[in-house]
C-alpha positions in Angstrom: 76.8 81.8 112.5 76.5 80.5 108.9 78.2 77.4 108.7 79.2 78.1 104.8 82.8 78.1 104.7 84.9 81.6 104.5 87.6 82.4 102.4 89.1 84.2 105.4 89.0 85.3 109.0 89.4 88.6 110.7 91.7 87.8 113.4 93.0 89.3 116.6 95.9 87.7 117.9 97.9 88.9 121.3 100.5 87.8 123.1 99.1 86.9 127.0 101.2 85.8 130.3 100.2 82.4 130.4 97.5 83.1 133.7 95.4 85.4 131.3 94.9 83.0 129.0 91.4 83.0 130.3 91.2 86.4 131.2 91.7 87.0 127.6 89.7 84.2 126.1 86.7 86.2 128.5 87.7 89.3 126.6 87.6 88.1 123.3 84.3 86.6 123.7 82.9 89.8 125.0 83.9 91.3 122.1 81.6 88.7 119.8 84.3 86.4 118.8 83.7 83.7 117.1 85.7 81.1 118.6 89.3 81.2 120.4 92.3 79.6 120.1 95.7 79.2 122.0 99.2 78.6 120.6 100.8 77.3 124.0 102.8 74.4 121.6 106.1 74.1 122.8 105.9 76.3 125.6 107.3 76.2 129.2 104.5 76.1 131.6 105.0 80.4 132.3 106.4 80.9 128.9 103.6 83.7 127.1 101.5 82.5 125.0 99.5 83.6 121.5 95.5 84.1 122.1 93.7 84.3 118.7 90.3 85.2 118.2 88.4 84.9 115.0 85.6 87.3 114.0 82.9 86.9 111.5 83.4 90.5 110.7 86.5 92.7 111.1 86.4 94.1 114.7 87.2 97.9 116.0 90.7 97.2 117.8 89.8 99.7 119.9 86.8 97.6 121.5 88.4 94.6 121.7 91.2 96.9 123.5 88.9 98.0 126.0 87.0 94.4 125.9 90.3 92.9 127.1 91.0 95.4 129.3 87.4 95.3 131.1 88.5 91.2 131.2 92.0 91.5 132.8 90.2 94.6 135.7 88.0 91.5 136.1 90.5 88.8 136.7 92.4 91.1 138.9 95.5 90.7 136.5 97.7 93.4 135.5 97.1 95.8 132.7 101.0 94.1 130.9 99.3 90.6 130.9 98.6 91.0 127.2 100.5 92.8 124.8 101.2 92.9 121.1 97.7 93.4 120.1 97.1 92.9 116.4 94.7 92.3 113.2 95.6 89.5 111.1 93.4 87.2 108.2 93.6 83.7 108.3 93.0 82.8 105.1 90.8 79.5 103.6 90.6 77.7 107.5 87.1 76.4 108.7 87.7 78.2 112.1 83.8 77.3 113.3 84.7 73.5 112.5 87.9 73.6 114.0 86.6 74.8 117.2 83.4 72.3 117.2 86.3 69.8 117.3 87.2 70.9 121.0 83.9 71.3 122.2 82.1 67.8 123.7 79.2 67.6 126.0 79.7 68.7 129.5 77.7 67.0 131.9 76.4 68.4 135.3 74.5 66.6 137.9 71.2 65.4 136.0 72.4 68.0 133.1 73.8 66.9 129.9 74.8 70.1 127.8 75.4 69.8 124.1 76.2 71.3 120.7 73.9 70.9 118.4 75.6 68.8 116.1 76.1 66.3 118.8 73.7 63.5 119.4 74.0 61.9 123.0 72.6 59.2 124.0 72.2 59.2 127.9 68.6 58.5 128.8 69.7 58.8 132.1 70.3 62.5 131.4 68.0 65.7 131.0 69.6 66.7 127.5 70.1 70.6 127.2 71.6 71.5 123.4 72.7 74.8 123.0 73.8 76.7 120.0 77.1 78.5 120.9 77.6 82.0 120.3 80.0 83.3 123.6 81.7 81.1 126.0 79.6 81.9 129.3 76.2 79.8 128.7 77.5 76.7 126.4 78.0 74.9 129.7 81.7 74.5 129.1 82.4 77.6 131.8 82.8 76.7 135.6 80.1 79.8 136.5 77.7 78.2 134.3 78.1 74.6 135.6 77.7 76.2 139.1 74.6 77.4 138.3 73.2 74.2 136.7 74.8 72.2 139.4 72.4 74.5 142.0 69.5 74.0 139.8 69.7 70.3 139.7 70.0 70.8 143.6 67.9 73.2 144.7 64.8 73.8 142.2 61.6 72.2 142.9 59.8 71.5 139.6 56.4 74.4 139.8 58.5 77.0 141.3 58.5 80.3 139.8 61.7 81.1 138.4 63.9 84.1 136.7 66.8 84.3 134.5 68.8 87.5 134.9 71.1 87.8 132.2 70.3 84.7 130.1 72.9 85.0 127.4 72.2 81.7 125.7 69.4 80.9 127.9 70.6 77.6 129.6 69.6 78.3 132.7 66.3 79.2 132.1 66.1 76.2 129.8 67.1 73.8 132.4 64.8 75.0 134.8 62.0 74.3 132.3 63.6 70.7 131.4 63.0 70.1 135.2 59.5 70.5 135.0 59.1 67.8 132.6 56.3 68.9 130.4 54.4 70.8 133.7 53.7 74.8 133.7 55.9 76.9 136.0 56.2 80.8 135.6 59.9 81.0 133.6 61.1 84.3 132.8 64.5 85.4 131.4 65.8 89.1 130.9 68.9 90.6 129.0 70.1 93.8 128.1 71.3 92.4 124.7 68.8 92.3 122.2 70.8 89.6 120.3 71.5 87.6 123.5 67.6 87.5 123.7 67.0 86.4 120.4 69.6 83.6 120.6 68.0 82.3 124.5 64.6 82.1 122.3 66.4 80.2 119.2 67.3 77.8 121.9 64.4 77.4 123.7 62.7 76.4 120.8 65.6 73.8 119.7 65.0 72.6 123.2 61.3 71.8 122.8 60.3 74.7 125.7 60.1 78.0 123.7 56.3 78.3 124.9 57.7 77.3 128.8 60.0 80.6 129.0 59.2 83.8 129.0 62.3 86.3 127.7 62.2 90.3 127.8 65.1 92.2 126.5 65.9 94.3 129.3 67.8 95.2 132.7 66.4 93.8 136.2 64.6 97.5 136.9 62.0 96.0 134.0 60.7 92.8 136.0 57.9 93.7 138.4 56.4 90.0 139.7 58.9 88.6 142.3 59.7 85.0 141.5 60.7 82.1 143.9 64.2 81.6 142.7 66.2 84.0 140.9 69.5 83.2 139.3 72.1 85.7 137.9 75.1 84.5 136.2 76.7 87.8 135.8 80.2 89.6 137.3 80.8 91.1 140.2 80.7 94.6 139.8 77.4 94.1 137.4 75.4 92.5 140.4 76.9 94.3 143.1 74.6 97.7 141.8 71.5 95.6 141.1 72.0 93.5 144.3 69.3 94.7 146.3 66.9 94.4 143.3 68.0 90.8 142.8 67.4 89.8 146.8 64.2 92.0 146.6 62.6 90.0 143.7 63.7 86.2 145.1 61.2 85.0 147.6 63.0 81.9 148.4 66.5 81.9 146.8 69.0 84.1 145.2 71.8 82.7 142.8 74.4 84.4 142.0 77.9 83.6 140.1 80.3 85.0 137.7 82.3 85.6 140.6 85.8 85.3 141.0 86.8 83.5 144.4 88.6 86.4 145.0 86.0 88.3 145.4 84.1 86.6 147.7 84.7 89.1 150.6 83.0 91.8 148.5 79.8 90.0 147.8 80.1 89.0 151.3 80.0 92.5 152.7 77.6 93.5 150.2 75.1 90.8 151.4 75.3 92.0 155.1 74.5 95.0 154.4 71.4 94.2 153.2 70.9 91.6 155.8 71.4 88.6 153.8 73.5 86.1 156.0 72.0 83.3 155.4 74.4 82.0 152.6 76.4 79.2 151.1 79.4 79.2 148.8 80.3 77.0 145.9 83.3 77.1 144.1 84.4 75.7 140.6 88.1 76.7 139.5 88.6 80.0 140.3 85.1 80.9 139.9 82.0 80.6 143.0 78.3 80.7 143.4 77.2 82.2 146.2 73.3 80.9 147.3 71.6 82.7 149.2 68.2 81.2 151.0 65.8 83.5 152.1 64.4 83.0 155.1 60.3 83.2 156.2 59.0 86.7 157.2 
């Protein structure tokens, strides 16, 4: 995003039940927003609350409809959490400034994960700076602090690993951090062209854009199995491309973006492919499941 100041802001603001706020704040990021903000000043604790998002562009209402809709299916939340959907501009506000205001480095196990324009200092910590464009992947989400949190856990530094789904590219980045300077087979997929270009951007801001290998495309494009896979996704996007995802881990399988809700389904769907050799974490109302693959 350019960093030059606007004169104004397309804006979508709604009026949420106060548990969708993160339902909604989901939504609006899947819709490419900018940067979120919520109005609960003065509010009793289930008192509704306003959500705004603020786009670089003006947005289709009808896709940020359906984006919020997809979102509150998601959270399991009723289809009346969110109502009085409408386009405002917010004229001569910094939004992008505003927003950097609220958003500090989150650490995670060995993981320090930071904006840009932050400079930690924390030699004790592998620094990870990432260049926010959506919510899942700045380290600031519980599903993406689960994943790290595994990583710094589990991942032995030369192990082969892949990244379904990078968005940003964090995990894949930390995987590469780990190695400190050695060679290990990293790969990282998305369906998103501009999710890919953004994971790369970062890699490079990183110092291991030569240590990562990113394809834009689905899971159905990687061939060479990998040691560790990771996918950071939702439910019902792994739940079709499960038995890919267990096929191409040789030794571990990680998988969040899963409500703990939902934790019987992934369950289920792991048994029937055999997979019962599992652990779950959980973060919030989010969990990872990890699933270790045992010797043939």
């Amino acid at each position: 995003m350019s960093e030059t100041k606007k004169k104004s802001w397309p804006c979508v603001a709604v009026t949420a039940a106060a548990d969708a706020v993160e339902a909604v704040e989901f939504g609006f990021n899947s819709a490419g927003a900018a940067a979120t903000s919520v109005d609960g000043l003065r509010k009793k604790p289930d008192d509704p609350v306003e959500v705004q998002a603020f786009f670089e562009d003006e947005p289709d209402l009808n896709d940020v409809r359906d984006a919020l809709a997809e979102a509150l299916r998601v959270y399991g939340l009723p289809k009346d959490s969110v109502t009085e959907i409408r386009l405002v501009e917010v004229k001569e506000t910094d939004w992008l400034a505003e927003w950097k205001k609220h958003w500090k480095p989150t650490a995670v196990g060995r993981f320090l994960v930071a904006p840009p324009w932050e400079e930690p200092k924390d030699d004790d910590k592998i620094i990870i700076q990432i260049e926010p464009n959506m919510a899942f992947g700045t380290g600031t989400h519980e599903t993406t602090q689960l994943c790290l949190a595994e990583l710094d856990r589990s991942y032995t530094p030369g192990k082969s690993l892949v990244d379904v789904g990078t968005g940003t590219g964090i995990l894949a980045i930390a995987a590469a951090k780990l190695n400190e300077g050695g060679r290990a087979d990293i790969r990282a997929c998305d369906t998103d062209e501009d999710s890919v270009k953004i994971a790369a951007e970062n890699a490079a801001l990183n110092g291991v854009g030569d240590a990562i290998s990113f394809a834009n495309g689905s899971v159905d494009g990687i061939e060479k199995h990998a040691d560790v896979v990771v996918a950071n996704l939702t439910l019902d996007v792994i739940q079709p491309i499960l038995a890919r995802l267990a096929e191409l881990a040789d030794e571990m399988l990680i998988l969040s973006g899963i409500l703990a809700g939902q934790r019987g389904s992934i369950e289920s769907a792991l048994a029937e492919l055999g997979l019962t050799h599992f652990r779950v974490d959980q973060k919030g109302e989010w969990i990872a499941v990890v699933v270790e693959k045992q010797p043939a």
